[in-house]
C-alpha positions as CSV (number, residue, x, y, z in Angstrom):
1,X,127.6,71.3,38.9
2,X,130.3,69.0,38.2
3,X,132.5,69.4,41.3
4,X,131.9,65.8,42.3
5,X,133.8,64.4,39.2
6,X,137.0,63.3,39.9
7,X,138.9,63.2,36.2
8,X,140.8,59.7,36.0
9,X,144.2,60.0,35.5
10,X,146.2,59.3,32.3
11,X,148.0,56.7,33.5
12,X,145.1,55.0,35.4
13,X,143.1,54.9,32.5
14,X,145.9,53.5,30.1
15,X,146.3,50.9,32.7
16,X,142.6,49.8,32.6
17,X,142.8,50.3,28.7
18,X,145.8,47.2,29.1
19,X,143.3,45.1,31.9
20,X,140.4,45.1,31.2
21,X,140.9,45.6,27.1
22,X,138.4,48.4,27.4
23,X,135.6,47.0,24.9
24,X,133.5,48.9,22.7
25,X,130.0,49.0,25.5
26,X,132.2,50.2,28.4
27,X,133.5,52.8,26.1
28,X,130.4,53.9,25.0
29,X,129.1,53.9,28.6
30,X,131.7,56.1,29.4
31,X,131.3,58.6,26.6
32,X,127.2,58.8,27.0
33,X,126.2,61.7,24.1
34,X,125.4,64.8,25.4
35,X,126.9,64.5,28.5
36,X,129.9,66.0,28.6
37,X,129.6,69.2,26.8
38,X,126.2,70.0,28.2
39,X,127.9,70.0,32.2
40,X,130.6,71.8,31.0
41,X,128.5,74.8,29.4
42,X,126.8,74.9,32.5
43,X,130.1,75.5,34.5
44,X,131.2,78.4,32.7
45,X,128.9,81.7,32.2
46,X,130.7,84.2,29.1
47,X,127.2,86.0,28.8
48,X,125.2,85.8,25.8
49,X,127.7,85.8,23.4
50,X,128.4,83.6,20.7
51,X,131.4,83.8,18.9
52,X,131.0,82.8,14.9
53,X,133.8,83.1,12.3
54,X,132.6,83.9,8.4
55,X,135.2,83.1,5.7
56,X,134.5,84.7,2.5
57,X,136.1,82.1,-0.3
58,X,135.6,84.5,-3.1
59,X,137.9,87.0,-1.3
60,X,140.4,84.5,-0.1
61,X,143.6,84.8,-2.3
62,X,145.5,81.9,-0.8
63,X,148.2,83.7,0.7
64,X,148.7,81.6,4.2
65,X,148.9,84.5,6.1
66,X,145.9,83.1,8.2
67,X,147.9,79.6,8.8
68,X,151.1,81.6,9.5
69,X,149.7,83.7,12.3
70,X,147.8,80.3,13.8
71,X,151.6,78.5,14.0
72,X,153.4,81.8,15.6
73,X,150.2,83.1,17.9
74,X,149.8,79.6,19.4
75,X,153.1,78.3,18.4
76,X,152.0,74.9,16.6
77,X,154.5,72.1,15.0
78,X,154.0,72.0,11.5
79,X,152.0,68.9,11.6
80,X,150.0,69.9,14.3
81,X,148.3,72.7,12.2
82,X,145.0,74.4,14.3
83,X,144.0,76.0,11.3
84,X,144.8,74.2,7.5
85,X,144.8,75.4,3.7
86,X,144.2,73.4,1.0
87,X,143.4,74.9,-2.7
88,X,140.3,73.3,-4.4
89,X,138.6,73.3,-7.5
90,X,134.7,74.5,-8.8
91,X,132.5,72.5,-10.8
92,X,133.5,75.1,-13.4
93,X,137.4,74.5,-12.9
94,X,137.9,77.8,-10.9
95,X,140.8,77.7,-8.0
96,X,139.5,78.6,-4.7
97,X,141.3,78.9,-1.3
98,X,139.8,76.6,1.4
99,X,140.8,77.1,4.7
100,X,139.4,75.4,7.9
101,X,140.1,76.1,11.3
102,X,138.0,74.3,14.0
103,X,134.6,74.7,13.5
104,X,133.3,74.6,17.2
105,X,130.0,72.9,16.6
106,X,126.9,74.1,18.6
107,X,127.0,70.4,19.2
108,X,129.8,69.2,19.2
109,X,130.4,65.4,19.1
110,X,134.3,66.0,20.1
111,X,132.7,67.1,23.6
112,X,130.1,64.2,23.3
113,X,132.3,61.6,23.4
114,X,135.0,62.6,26.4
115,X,134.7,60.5,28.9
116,X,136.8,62.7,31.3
117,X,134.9,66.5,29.9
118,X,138.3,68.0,29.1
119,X,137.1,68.7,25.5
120,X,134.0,71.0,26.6
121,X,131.2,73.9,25.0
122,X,131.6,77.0,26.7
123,X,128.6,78.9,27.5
124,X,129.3,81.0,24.5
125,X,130.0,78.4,22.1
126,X,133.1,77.9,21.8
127,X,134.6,74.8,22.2
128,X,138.0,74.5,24.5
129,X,140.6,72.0,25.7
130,X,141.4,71.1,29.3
131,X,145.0,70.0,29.0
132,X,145.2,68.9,32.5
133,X,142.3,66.5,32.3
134,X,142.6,65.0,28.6
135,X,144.1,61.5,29.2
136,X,145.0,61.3,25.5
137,X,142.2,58.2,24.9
138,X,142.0,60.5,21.1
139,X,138.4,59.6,21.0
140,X,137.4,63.0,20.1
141,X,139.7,62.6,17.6
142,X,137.3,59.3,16.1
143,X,134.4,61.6,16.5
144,X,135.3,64.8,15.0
145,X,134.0,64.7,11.2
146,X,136.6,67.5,10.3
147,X,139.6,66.2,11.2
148,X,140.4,69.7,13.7
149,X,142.3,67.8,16.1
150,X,146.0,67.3,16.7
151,X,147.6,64.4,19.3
152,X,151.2,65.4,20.6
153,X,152.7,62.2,20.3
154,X,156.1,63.5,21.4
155,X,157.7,67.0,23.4
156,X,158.5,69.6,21.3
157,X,162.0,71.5,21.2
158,X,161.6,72.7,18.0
159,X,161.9,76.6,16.7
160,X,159.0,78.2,15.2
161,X,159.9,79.8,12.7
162,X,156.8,81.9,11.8
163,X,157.9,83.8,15.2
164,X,158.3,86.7,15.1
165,X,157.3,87.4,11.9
166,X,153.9,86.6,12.1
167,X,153.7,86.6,15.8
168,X,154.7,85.7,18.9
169,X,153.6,82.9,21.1
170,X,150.8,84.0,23.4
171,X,150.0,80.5,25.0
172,X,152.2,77.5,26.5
173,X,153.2,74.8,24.5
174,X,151.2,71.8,24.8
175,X,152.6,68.7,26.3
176,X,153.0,64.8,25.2
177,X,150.2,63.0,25.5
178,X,147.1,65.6,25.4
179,X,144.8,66.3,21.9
180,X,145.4,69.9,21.0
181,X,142.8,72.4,18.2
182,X,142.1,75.8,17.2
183,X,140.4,77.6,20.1
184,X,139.5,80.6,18.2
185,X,142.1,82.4,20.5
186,X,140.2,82.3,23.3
187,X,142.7,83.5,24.9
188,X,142.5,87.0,23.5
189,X,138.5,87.4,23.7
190,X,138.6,86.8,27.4
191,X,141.3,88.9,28.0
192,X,139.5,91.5,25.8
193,X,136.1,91.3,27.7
194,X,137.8,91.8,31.1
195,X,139.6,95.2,29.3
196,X,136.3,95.9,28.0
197,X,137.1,95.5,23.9
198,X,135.0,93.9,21.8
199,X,136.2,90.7,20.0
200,X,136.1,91.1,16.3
201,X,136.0,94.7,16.3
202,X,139.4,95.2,18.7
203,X,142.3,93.4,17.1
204,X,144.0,92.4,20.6
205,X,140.2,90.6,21.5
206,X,140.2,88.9,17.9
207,X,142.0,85.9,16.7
208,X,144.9,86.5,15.0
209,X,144.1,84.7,11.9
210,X,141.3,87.4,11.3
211,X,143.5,90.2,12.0
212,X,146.4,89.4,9.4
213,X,144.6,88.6,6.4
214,X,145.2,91.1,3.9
215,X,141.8,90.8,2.0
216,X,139.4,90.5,5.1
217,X,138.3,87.0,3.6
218,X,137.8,86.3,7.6
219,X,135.5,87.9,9.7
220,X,135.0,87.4,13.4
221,X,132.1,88.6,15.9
222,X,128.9,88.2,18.0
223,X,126.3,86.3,16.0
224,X,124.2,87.3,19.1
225,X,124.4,90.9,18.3
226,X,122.4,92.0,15.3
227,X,124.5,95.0,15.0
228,X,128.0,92.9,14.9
229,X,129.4,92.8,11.1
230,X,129.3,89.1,11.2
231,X,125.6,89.1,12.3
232,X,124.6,91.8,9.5
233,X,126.4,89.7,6.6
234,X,125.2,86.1,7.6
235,X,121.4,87.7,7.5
236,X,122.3,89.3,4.0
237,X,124.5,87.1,2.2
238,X,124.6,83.4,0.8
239,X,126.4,81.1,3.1
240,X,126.9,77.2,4.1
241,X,128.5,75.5,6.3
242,X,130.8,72.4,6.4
243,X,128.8,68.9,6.7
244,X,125.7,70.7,8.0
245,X,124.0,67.3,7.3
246,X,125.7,65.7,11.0
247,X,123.6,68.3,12.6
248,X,126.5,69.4,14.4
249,X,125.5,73.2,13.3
250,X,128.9,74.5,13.2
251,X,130.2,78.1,14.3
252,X,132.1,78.8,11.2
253,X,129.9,80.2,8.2
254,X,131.7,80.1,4.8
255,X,131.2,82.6,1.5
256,X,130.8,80.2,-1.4
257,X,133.1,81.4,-4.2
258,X,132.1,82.6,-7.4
259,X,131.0,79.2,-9.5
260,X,130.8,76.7,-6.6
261,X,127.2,75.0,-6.1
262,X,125.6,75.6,-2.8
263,X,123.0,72.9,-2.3
């Protein structure tokens, strides 16, 4: 489908960003909506599964574990967090854990507005990073209502020091100049379809901030499957999701906890 496009290069485009000053229309011609993450689904084929994460907030204790095993697993700076914590409030005063990872929207505006498709939806939802193509323009950055993505403004020679503890790093490093997010470990569910495991119910196939929580307060699976865990509590139990008034129908259901309102 796309193998006539011919990404532009980082430094080509930073050079017409300083030329031509890059306006507003030419950059919205470039990043036309729906374009980019609609020819990259079609490229890819992972089946028909799509991959949905539940977070329970009345179980959620606020340990970190979850954020720990993010930072070691795919060995992230500490301000380049994939997945973040922050404690919140009720309307009754009760302390809840809030934690977001990247939501990967089922239509996702990060993917909408690349003009070079190396944020893109895979054909089971999930929404990935093409390092070698992202020119570091940050515009998904702009269009991403959640604030998921990172920009590695300089190399990295730090130590993690979450590793090993909490992990160790199963992906490269990143490098300068390229938007980085939570990828929901892809890395582990397609290594665990081609061994045959099932994500979400095989730890080595499920991402590792679902397998170290304590509490289960994250659940990960096939929303596809009516038989998946995920599937089964979505249809039985109150949930919501993050800003579902964008319309980008994110992949990420959340568990109110006990006293918040759920409009």
């Amino acid at each position: 489908m796309t193998e006539n496009v011919k990404p532009v290069s980082r430094r080509k485009f930073l050079e017409a960003l300083g030329i031509a000053g890059f306006s507003t229309a030419v950059a919205a011609a470039l990043a036309s909506p729906g374009i980019a993450h609609r020819v990259n689904a079609e490229e890819t084929a992972e089946g028909n599964h799509r991959w949905v994460m539940v977070i329970d907030l009345s179980k959620c204790i606020g340990c970190q574990y979850c954020v720990y095993a993010c930072r070691a697993v795919n060995d992230t700076a500490e301000d380049m967090l994939w997945n973040v914590y922050t404690p919140d409030r009720t309307v009754t005063g009760q302390i809840f854990h809030m934690t977001r990872p990247c939501l990967h929207c089922q239509d996702p505006p990060c993917a909408d507005v690349c003009p070079v498709h190396a944020t893109y939806q895979r054909g089971d939802g999930v929404v990935v990073m093409d390092y070698d193509r992202c020119i570091g323009c940050r515009y998904c950055m702009v269009a991403c209502p959640y604030d998921a993505r990172r920009f590695n403004y300089s190399p990295r020679s730090d130590v993690n020091p979450y590793q090993p503890e909490y992990g160790v790093a199963e992906i490269e490093r990143r490098p300068r100049g390229v938007v980085e997010k939570c990828t929901f470990c892809v890395h582990r569910i397609d290594r665990g379809l081609e061994q045959g495991l099932m994500p979400g119910v095989d730890r080595s196939a499920t991402p590792a901030c679902v397998n170290i929580c304590p509490v289960q307060a994250r659940l990960f699976g096939d929303l596809n499957d009516p038989e998946s865990e995920v599937a089964k509590l979505i249809a039985s139990t109150p949930t919501f999701k993050l800003k579902e008034d964008l319309g980008t129908e994110p992949n990420v259901y959340y568990i109110p906890a006990e006293g918040m309102v759920i409009s």
